[in-house]
Backbone as JSON Lines, residues from 0, in Angstrom:
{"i":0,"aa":"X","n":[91.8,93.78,82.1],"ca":[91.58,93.07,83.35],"c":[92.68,93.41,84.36]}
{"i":1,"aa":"X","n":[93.69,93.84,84.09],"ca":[95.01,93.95,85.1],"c":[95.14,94.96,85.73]}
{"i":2,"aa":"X","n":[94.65,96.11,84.75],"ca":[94.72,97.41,85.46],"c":[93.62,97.31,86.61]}
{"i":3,"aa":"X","n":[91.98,96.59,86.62],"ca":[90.88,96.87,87.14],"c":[91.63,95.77,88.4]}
{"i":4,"aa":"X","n":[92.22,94.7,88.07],"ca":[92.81,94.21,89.04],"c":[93.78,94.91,89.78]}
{"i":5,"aa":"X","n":[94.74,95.25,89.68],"ca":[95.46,96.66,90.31],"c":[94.82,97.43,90.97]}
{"i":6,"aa":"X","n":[94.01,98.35,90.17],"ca":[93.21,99.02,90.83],"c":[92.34,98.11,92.21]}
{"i":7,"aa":"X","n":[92.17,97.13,92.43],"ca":[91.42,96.23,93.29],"c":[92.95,96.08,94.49]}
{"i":8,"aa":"X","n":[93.87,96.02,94.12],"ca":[95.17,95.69,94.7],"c":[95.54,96.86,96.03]}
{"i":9,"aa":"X","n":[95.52,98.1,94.72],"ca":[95.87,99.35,95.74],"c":[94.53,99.34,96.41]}
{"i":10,"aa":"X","n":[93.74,99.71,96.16],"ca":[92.49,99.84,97.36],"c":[92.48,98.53,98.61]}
{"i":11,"aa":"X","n":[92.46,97.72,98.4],"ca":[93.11,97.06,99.37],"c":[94.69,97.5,100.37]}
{"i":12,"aa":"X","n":[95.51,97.52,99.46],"ca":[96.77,98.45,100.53],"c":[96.85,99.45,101.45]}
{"i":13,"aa":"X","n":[95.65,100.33,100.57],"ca":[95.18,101.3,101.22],"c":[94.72,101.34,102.82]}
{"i":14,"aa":"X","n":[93.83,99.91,102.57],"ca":[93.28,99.47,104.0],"c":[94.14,98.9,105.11]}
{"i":15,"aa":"X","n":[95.71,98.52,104.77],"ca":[96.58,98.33,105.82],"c":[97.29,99.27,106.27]}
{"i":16,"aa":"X","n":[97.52,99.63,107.4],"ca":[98.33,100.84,107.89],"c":[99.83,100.35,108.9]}
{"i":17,"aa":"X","n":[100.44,101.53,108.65],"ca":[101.8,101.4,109.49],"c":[101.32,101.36,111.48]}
{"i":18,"aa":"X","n":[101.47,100.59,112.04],"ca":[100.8,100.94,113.41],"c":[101.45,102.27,114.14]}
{"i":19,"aa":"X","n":[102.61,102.08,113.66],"ca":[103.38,103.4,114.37],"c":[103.04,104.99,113.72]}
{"i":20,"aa":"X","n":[102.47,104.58,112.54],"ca":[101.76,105.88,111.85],"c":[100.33,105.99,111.24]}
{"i":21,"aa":"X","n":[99.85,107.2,111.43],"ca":[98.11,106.8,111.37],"c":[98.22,106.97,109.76]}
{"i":22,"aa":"X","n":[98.6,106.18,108.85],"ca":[98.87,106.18,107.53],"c":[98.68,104.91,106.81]}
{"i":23,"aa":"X","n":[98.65,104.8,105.62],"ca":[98.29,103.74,105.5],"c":[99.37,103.14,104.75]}
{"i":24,"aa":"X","n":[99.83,102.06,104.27],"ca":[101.38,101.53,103.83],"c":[101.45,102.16,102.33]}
{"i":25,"aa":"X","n":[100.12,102.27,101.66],"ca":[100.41,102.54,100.13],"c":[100.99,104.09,99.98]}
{"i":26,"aa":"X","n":[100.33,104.85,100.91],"ca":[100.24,106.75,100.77],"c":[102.02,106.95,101.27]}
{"i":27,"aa":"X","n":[102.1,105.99,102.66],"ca":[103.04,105.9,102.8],"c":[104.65,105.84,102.02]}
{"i":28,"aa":"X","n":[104.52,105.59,100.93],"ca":[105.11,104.68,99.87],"c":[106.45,103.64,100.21]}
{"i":29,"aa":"X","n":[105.46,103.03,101.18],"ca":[106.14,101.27,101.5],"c":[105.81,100.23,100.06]}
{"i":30,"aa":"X","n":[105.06,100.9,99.34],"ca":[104.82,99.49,98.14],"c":[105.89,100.31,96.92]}
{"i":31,"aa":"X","n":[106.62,99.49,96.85],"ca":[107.66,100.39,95.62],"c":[107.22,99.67,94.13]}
{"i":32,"aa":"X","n":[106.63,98.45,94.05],"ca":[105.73,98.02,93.08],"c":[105.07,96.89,93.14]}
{"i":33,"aa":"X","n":[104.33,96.67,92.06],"ca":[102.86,95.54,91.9],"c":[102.98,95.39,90.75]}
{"i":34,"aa":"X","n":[103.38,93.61,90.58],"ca":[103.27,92.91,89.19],"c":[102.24,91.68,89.25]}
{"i":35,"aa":"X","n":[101.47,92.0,87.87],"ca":[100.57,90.75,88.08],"c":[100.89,89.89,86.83]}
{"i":36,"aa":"X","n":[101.06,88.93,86.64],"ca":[101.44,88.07,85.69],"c":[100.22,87.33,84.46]}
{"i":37,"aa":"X","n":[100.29,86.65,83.8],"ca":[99.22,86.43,82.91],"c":[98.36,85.45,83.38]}
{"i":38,"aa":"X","n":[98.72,84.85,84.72],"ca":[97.83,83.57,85.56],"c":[97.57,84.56,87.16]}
{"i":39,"aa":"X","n":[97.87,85.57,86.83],"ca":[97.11,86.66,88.55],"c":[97.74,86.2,89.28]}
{"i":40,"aa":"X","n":[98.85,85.64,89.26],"ca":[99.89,85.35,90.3],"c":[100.43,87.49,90.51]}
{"i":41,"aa":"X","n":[100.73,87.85,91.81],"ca":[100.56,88.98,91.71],"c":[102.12,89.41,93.07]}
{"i":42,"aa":"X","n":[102.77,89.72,92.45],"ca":[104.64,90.06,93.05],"c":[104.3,91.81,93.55]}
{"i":43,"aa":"X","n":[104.41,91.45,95.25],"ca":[104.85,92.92,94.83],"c":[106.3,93.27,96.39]}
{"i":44,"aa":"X","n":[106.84,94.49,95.75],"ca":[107.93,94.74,96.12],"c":[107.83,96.04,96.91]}
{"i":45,"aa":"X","n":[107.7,96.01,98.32],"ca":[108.07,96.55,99.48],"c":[108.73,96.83,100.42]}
{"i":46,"aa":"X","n":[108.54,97.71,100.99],"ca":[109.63,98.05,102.43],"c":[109.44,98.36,103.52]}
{"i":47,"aa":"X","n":[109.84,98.72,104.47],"ca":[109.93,99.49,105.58],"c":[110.16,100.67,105.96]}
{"i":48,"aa":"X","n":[109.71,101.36,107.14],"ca":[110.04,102.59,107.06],"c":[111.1,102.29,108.02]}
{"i":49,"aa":"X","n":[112.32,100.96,108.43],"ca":[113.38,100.73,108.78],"c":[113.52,99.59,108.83]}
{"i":50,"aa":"X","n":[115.0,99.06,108.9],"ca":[115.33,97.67,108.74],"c":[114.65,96.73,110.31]}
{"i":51,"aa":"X","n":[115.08,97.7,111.37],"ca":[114.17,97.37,112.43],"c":[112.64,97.63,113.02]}
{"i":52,"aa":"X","n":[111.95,97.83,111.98],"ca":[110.69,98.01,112.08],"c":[110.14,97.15,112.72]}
{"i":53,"aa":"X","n":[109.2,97.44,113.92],"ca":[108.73,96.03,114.94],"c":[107.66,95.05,114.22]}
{"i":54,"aa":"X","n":[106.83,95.8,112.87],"ca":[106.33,94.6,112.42],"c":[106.5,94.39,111.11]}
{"i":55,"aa":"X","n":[108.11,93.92,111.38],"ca":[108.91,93.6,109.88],"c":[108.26,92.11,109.81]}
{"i":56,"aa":"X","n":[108.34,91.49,110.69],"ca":[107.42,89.93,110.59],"c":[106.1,89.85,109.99]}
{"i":57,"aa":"X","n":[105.13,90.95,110.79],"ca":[103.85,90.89,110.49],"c":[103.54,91.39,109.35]}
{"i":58,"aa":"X","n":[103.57,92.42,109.12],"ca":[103.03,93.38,107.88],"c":[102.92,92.94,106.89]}
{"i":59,"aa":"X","n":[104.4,92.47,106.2],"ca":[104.41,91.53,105.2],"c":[103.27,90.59,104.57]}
{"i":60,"aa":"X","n":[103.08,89.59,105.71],"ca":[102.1,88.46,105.76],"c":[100.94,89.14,105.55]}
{"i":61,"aa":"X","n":[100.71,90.02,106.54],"ca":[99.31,90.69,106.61],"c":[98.52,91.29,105.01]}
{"i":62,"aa":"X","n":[99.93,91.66,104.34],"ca":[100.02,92.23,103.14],"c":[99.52,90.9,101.82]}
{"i":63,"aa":"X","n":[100.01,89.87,101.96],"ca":[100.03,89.04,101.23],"c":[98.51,88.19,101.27]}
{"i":64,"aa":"X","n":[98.43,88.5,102.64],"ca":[97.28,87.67,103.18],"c":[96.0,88.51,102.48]}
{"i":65,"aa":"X","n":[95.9,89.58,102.66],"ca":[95.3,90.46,102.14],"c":[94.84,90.35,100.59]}
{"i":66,"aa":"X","n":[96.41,90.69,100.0],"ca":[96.01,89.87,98.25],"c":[95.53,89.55,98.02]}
{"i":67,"aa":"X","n":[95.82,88.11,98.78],"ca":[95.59,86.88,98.09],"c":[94.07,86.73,98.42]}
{"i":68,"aa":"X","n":[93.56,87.47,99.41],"ca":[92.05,87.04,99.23],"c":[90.8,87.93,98.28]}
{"i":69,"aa":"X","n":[91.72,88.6,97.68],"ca":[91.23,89.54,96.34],"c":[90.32,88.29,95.25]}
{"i":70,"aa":"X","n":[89.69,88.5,94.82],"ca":[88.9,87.73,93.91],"c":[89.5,88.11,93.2]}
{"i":71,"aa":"X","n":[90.26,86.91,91.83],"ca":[90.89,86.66,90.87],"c":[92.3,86.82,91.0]}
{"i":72,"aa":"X","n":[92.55,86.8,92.02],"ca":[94.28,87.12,92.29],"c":[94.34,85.22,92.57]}
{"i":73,"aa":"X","n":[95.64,85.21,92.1],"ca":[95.63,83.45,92.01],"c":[96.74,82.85,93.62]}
{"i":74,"aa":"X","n":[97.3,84.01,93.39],"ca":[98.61,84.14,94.8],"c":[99.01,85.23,94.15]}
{"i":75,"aa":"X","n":[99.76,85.3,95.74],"ca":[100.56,86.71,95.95],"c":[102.05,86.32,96.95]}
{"i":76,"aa":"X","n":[102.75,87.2,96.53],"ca":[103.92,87.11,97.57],"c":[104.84,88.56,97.35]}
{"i":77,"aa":"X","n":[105.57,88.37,98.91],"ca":[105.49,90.44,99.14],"c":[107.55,89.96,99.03]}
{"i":78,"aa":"X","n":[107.55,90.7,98.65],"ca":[109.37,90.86,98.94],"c":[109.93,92.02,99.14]}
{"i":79,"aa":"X","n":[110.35,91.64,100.81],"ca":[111.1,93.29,101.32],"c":[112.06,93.86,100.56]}
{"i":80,"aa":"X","n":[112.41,95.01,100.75],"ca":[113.58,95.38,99.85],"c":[113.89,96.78,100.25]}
{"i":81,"aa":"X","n":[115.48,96.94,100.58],"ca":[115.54,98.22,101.15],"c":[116.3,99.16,100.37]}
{"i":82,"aa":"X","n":[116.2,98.98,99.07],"ca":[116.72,99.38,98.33],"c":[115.85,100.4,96.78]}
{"i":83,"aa":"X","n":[115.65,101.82,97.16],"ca":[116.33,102.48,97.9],"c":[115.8,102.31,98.99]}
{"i":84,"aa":"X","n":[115.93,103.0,100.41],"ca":[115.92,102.88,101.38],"c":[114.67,104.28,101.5]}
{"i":85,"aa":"X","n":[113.58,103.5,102.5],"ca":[112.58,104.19,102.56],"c":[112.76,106.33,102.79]}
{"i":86,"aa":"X","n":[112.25,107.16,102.64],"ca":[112.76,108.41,103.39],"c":[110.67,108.81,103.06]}
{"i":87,"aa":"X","n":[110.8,110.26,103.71],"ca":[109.76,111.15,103.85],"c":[109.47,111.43,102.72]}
{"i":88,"aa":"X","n":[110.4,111.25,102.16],"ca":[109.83,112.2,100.2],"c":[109.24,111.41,99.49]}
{"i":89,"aa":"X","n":[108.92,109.96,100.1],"ca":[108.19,108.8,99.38],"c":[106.78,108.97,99.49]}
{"i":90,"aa":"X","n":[106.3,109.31,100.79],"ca":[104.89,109.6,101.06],"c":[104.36,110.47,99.96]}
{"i":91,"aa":"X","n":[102.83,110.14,99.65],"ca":[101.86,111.23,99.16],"c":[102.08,112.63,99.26]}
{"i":92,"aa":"X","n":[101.18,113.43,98.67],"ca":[101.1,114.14,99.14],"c":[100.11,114.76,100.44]}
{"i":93,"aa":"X","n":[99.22,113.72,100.57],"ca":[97.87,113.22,101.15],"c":[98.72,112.86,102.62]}
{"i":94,"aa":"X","n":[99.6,111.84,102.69],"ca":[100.18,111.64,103.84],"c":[101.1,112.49,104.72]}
{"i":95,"aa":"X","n":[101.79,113.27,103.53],"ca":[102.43,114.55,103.89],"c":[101.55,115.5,104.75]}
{"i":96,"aa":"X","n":[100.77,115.97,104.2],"ca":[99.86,117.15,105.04],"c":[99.07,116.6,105.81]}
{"i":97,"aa":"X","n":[98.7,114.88,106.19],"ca":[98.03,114.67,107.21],"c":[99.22,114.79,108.93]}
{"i":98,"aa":"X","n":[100.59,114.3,108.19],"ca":[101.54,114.27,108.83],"c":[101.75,115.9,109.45]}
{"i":99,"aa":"X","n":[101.62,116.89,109.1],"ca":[102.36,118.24,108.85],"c":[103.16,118.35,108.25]}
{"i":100,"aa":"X","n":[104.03,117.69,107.82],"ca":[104.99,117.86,106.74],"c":[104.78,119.1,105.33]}
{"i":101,"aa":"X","n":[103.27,119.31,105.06],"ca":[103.4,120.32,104.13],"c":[102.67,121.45,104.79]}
């Protein structure tokens, strides 16, 4: 059940994007991980692509909000973290070559 839930998690992430980049936060690799617990309470640990990112407020929420309206997810909650600190070599490879980067 956790993995098919996961799998339900990222496809959802998928569907939120960075506004400042036509990318989406997961390819991006703003989600550094996703824990779901044995009651679908579901942690996951993200970042920014900077500490001043203009929607360091929003995204977050947007992210959680998102989750949590996953069927069988019980709650969710996002925790920034800049550690390591986002760079280019995090992205896909998918986001890379949409970027030019490869």
């Amino acid at each position: 059940m956790s993995m098919e839930l996961e799998n339900k998690i990222v496809d959802m992430l998928k569907t939120i994007y960075d506004p400042e980049i036509p990318i989406d936060i997961y390819e991006l690799g703003l989600i550094y991980e996703v824990r779901i617990n044995k009651e679908n309470f579901v942690d996951i640990d993200m970042t920014l692509t900077s500490p001043n990112c203009p929607v360091a407020e929003t995204l977050p929420k947007e992210v959680e909000d998102k989750v949590k309206a996953i069927e069988d997810v019980t709650d969710a909650k996002v925790h920034i973290v800049f550690d390591p600190p986002w760079d280019k070599d995090m992205m896909s490879e998918e986001a890379k070559l949409e970027l030019g980067f490869l």
